[in-house]
C-alpha positions, 0 to 999 in steps of 0.5 A: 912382116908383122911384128913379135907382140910382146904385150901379148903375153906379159903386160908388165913388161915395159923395157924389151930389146928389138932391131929396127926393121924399117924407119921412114920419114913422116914429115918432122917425124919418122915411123919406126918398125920393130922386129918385136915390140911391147908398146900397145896399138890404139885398138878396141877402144884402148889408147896406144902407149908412150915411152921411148926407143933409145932416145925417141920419144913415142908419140903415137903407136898403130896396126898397119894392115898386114899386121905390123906395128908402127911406132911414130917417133921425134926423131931418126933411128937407123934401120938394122940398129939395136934398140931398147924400147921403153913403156910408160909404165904408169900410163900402160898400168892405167889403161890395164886397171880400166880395160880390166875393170870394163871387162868386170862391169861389162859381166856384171851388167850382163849377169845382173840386169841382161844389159849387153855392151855394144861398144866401150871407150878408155877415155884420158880421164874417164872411160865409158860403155854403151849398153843396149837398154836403158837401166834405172839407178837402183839397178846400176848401184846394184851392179856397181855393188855386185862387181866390186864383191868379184874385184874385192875376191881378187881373181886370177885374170888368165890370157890364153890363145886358142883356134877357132874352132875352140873358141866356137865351144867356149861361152864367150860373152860377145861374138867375136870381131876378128876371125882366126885364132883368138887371144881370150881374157878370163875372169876366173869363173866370172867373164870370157871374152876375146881381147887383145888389150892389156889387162892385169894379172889378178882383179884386186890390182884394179882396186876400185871400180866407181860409175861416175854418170850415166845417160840415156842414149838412143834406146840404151845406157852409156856409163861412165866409170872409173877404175884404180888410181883414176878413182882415188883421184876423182875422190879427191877431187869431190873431197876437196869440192864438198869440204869448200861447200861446207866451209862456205855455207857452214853445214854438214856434208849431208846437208849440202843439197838442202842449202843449196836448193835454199840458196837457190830459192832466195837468188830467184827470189832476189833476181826477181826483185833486182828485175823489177827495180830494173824496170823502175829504173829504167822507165825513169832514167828513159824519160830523163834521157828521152827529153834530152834526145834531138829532132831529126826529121819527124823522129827524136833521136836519144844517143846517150853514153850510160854507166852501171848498165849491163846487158839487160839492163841496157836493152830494157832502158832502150826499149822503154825510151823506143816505146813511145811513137817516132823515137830511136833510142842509140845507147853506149855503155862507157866502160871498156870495152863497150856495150850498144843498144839501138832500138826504134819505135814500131813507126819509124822505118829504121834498120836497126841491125844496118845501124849495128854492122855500120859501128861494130865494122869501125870499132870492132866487137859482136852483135845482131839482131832483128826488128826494132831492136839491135844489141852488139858488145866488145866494141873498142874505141872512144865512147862518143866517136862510137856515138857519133858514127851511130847517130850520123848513120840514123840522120841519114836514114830518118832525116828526111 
């Protein structure tokens, strides 16, 4: 009982007429069978189409296995009744702009480096293909060059059912999947290839083919590009970036890369010197807060509240108060939520990550650690009852 393929031969087509053969419940939705159907199925990397039926929303589109298309729906349609389907036209003419234009690339790749796709994804924002050997950049900018020159020729793009005894003697450019007779796409006089996606009717319709990235992966290439509408959008996506960039750093465009390697230079430059006034810092903040600390047995115990600390800061003034024999350091940032720090001198026999699960099981928050050290945050609560409970855990493991 499989279903009229209307896609097959008219891609344009978005509204079509169709009875509803079968209509079944699927939880809070319902799956829809047709008697004939223009909405595409999620098959060989293309994503299914949207739209409705009657007054349904499609929100999902598939091939059973003997072949009929199911249409997953919001809401009940009656079986036998009379329907007009529908296709979100601007989703179905993206996804004809990218499979096309993957075609082209995928050719182009083959022609002018060798490289064969093995597999091709048509992503929400971008698609991608992976080929089986890793290319250099001159070599995909040459590609990128020589499909646009076909794309720009406008070609007819033709869609033709042939046997498979026929296909055997056509120079497809990939073996086909499926056995039987087969749908084949033509790039006139450019690519021949089996396919039962959509696609558009000539090459100029996908406007523009841009490779967006690429990757080494596991011995071959993946590349990512974008066709049509999706490029324009991207372009102005990096139009608006650039033009910020040079607003803020007020240089031209082609000099973006050199100001930024010169503000680079000068952060590294600048966080080495802001690590060193840390260092400073903290050295003398440790001594002043160690000779506050309190004798718990034979170990002096400096549970301090700080301000202005952040996260390094907080652990390096912990560490220089710890780095002296019999001392435990218990630091707690008074902002909110708070930051701790719990360190130990190498003498002294505390478990510093026992002290940190005893405070952030009452108030909440992350953290770990191992050794002499413990470092946790997001803890909410009062900042001395924080303390507290920190401290009362110290005095029972030390005071004795």
């Amino acid at each position: 009982m499989s279903s009229e393929r209307l896609y097959y031969t008219d891609p344009y087509l978005v509204e079509f007429d169709a009875v509803v053969r079968e209509a079944v419940p699927q939880k809070d939705q319902w799956k829809i069978v047709l008697d004939r159907t223009a909405f595409y199925p999620s098959s060989g990397g293309q994503p299914f189409d949207t739209g409705t039926i009657g007054t349904a929303n499609v929100v999902d589109v598939f091939e059973e296995e003997d072949g009929t298309i199911g249409h997953l729906v919001d809401r009940e349609i009656e079986t036998n009744s009379r329907v007009r389907g529908h296709v979100d036209w601007r989703r179905r003419f993206d996804h004809m702009q990218q499979h096309t234009g993957q075609h082209l690339l995928s050719a182009a790749f083959e022609r002018e480096t060798g490289a064969k796709t093995v597999s091709f994804h048509l992503g929400t924002s971008a698609s991608t293909i992976d080929l089986d050997k890793e290319l250099p950049a001159d070599q995909i900018a040459g590609v990128e060059e020589a499909v646009n020159g076909i794309l720009w020729e406008d070609r007819e793009v033709c869609v033709k059912f042939v046997t498979a005894s026929e296909a055997a003697k056509l120079p497809l450019r990939k073996e086909p999947l499926r056995e039987g007779d087969l749908r084949i796409i033509e790039v006139k006089d450019y690519d021949l290839s089996a396919c039962g996606g959509t696609h558009v009717r000539r090459t100029g319709s996908i406007g523009v083919i841009a490779v967006s990235g690429y990757e080494r992966l596991k011995g071959g290439l993946r590349v990512e590009f974008l066709c049509g509408a999706r490029a324009l959008r991207a372009y102005r996506s990096l139009r608006q970036s650039v033009s910020g960039s040079v607003r803020l750093l007020s240089v031209l465009p082609d000099e973006l890369p050199a100001a930024i390697e010169k503000l680079q230079t000068a952060g590294r430059s600048q966080q080495k010197s802001q690590e060193g006034l840390y260092e400073r810092l903290a050295a003398h903040e440790a001594a002043s807060l160690a000779s506050a600390g309190e004798k718990v047995g034979a170990v002096n115990l400096v549970a301090a509240a700080v301000s202005g600390w952040d996260a390094n800061g907080l652990k390096k003034l912990a560490s220089s108060i710890a780095g002296k024999p019999a001392t435990v350091a218990v630091l707690v940032t008074t902002e909110s939520p708070a930051l701790i720090v719990v360190a130990r001198a190498e003498d002294v026999p505390l478990d510093t990550v026992a002290v940190m699960k005893t405070v952030i099981d009452r108030f909440g928050g992350r953290g770990g650690g191992k050794g002499g050290m413990a470092q946790g945050g997001g803890l909410t609560g009062d900042t001395r009852a924080i303390l507290d409970t920190a401290r009362e855990f110290v005095k029972g493991a030390v005071g004795s």
